[in-house]
C-alpha positions in Angstrom: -124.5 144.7 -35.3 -121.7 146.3 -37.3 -118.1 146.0 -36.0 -115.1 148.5 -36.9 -113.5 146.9 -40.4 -110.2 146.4 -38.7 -111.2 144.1 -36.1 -110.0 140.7 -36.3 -112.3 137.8 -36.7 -112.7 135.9 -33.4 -114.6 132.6 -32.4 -114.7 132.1 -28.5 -116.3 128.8 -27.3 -117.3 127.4 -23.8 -117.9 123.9 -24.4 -118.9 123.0 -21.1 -122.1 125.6 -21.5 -122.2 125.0 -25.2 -121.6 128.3 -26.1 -120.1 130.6 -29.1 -119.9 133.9 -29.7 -117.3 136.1 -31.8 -117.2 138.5 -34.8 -116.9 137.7 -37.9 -116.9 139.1 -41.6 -119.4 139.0 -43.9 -119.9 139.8 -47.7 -123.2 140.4 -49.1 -124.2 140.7 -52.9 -126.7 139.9 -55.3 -126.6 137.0 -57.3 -128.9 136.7 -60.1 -132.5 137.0 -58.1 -131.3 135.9 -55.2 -129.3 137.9 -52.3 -126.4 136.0 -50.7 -125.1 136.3 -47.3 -121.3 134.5 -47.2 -118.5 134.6 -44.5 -115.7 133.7 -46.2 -113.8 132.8 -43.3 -115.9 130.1 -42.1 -116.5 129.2 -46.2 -120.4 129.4 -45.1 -123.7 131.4 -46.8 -127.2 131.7 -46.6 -129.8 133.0 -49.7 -133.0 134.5 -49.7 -135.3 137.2 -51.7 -134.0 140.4 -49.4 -130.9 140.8 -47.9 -132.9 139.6 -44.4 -133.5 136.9 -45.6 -129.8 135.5 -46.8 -129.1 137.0 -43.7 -131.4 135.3 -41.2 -130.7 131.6 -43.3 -126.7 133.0 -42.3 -127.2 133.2 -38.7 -130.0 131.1 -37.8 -129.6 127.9 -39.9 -126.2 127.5 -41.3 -124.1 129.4 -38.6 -125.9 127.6 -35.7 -125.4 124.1 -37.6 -121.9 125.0 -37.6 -121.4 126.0 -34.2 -124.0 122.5 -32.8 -121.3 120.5 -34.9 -118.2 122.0 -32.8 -120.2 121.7 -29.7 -120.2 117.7 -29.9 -116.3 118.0 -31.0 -113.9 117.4 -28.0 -111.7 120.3 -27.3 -108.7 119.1 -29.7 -110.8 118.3 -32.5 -112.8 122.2 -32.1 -108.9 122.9 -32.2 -108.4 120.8 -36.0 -111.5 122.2 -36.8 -111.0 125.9 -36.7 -107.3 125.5 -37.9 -108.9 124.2 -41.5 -110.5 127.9 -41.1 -107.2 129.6 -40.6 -108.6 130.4 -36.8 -105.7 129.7 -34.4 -106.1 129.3 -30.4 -104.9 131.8 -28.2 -102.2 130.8 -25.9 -103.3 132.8 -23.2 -107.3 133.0 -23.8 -107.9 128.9 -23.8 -111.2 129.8 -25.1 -110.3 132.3 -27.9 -109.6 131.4 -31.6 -108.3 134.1 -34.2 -108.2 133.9 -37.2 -105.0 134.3 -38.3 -105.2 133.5 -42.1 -104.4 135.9 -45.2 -107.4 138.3 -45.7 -109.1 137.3 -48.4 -110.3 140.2 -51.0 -113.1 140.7 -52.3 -111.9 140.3 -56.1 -110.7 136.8 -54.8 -114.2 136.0 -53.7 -116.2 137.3 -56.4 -113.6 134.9 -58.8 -114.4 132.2 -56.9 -118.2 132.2 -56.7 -117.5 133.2 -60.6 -119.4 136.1 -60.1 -119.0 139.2 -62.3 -115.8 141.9 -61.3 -118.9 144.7 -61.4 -121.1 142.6 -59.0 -122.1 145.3 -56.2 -120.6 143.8 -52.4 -120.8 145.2 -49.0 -119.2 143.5 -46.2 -119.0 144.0 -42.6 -118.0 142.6 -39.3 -120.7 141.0 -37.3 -121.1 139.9 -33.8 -122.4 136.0 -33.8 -124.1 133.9 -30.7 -124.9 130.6 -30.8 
């Protein structure tokens, strides 16, 4: 589902239930014949023939890989982890990580995937569950 554009990125996990759920961006384009689904944040993507599909290989295979990985982490090493993202943990929230890295643009990304300046991207803020 869609977020407002100026909401932060946030990862909130309960490793006791091994749970996660937060918002996070997401930049879709077309490369060659094949859509791509990337959050740049998190440095993670999923590919398909329809935007569905990079979309569903997003959430479903890569996102939940990444989110079983943290869930076997102990709760300082979730910590180390996220902080390689640029997600820091609230001091008050003890199961809240923002991130609170540099927003990287679009141009940035489209340099480094070495993608065309006229490649067509949309990007929005998602909810994610794991």
């Amino acid at each position: 589902m869609p977020i407002n554009q100026s909401q932060q990125e946030v990862i909130k996990l309960n490793l006791r239930k091994g749970e996660g759920h937060g918002t996070i961006r997401v930049v879709e384009f077309k490369d060659h014949q094949f859509y791509v689904a990337y959050m740049p944040t998190l440095n993670l993507s999923g590919y398909g023939d329809t935007e569905n599909e990079a979309l569903d290989m997003l959430f479903k295979d890569v996102l939940m890989d990444f989110f079983e990985h943290l869930m076997k982490l102990s709760e300082t090493e979730v910590t180390e982890e996220l902080a390689k993202y640029g997600f820091m943990k609230s001091g008050y929230f003890k199961k809240r990580f923002t991130s609170v890295g540099p927003h990287v643009e679009l141009s940035s990304i489209l340099s480094k995937l070495n993608l065309p300046p006229d490649t067509k991207v949309r990007e929005k803020y998602l909810q994610v569950a794991a």
